[in-house]
C-alpha positions in Angstrom: -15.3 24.0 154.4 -15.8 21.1 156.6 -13.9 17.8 156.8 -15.1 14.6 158.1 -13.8 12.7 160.6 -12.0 10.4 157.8 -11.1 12.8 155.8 -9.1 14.7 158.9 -7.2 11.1 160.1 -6.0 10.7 156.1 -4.6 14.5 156.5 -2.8 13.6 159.9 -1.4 10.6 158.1 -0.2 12.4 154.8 1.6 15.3 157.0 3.6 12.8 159.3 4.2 10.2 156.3 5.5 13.3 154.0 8.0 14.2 157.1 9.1 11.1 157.4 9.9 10.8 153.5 11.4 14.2 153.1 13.4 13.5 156.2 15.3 10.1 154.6 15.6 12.0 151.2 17.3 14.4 153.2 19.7 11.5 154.5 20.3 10.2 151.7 21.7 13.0 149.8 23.7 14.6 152.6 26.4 12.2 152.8 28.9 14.6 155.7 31.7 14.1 153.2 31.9 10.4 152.7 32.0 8.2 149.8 27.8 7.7 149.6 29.1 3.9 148.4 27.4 2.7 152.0 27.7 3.1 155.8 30.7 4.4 157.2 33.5 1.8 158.4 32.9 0.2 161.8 36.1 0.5 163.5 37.4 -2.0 166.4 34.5 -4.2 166.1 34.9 -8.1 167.3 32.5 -10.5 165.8 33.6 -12.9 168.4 31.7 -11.2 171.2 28.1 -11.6 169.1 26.3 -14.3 171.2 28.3 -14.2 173.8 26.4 -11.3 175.6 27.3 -7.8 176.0 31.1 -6.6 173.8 33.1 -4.6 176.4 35.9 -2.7 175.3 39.6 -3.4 176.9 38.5 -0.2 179.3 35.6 -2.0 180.5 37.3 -5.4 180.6 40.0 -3.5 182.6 37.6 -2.0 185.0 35.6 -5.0 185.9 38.9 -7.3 186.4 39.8 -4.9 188.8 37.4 -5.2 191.2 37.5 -7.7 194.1 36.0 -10.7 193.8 33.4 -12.0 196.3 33.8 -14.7 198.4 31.2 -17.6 197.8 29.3 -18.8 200.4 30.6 -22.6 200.7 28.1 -23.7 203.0 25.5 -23.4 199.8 28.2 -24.5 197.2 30.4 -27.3 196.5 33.2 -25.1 194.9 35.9 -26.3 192.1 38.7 -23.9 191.0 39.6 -25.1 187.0 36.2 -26.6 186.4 34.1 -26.2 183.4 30.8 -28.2 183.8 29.3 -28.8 179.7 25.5 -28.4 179.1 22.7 -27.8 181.1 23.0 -23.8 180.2 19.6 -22.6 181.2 21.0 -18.9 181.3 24.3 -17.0 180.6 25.0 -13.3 181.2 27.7 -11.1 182.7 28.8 -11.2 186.3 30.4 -8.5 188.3 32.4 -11.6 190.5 32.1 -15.3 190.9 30.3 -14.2 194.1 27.3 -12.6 192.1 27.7 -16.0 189.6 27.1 -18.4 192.8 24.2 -15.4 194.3 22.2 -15.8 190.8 22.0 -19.9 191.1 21.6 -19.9 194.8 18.2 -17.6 193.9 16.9 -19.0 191.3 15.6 -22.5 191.5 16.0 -24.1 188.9 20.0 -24.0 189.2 21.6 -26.8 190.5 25.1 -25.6 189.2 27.1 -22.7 187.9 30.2 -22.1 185.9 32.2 -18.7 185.8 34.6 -17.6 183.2 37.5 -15.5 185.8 38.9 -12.5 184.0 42.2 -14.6 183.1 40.0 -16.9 180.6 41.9 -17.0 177.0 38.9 -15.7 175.1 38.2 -11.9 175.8 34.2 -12.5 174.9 34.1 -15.2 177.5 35.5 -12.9 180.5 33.1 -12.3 183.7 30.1 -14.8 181.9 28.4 -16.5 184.2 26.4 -20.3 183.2 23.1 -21.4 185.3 22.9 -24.9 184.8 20.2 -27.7 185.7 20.5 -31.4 186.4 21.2 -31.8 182.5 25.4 -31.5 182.5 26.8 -33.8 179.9 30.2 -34.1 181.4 32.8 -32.1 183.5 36.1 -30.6 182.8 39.0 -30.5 185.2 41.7 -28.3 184.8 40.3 -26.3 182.4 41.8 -23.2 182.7 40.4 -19.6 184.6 36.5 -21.3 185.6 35.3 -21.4 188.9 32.5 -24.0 189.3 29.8 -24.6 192.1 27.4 -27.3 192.6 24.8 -26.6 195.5 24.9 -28.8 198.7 
């Protein structure tokens, strides 16, 4: 018996779609125990990290606070201790030190600023987050707590 070339791509098809069907009715009835009400329970979980970039837990948070941090080149950067500069966010993501903050702006040329949240900031999911900001900053905050903010020269 000969198939055609159709014929042949249909019974490819059927095989892998059948695995892939007996493989989530197999799911679905073996349950490992549990209630088969829904997905297990999602345990030390903070919703206040979405958004905010990667959710490290305390072990993480305690290893990166531990490290050093760099020393910022203040020939390329006007530096404030306590500053928070508001808007002109072109990019966020977490930095190793305020050193690697001030590095990112410095190489990327659209940055005319940078904000760092120091690993003493209130808010857990702000720790180590580093802000890229343009010309666009709506206003400035002194004192305002663990930032480190430079401007470039």
């Amino acid at each position: 018996m000969s198939m055609t070339r159709r014929e042949g791509l249909l019974a490819i098809v059927g095989v892998v779609a059948g695995g892939i069907v007996a493989n989530a009715s197999n799911f679905a009835v073996n349950t490992f125990g549990r209630s088969a009400g829904g997905p297990p329970p999602v345990a030390n979980f903070e919703p206040a990290g979405l958004g905010m970039g990667w959710v490290l837990s305390e072990a993480d948070m305690a290893e990166l606070g531990g490290l050093e941090a760099q020393a910022i080149d203040e020939t390329r950067f006007e530096v404030t201790e306590r500053m928070d500069y508001i808007g002109g966010d072109f990019t966020a993501f977490r930095a190793m030190s305020s050193g690697d903050c001030a590095a990112a702006c410095d190489s990327d040329p659209a940055c005319t600023r940078f904000t760092y949240a120091t690993t003493k900031h209130d808010t857990v999911a702000k720790r180590k987050m580093c802000w890229l900001k343009n010309d666009e900053i709506e206003a400035s905050r002194a004192n305002s707590g663990a930032y480190i903010s430079g401007q470039k020269r």
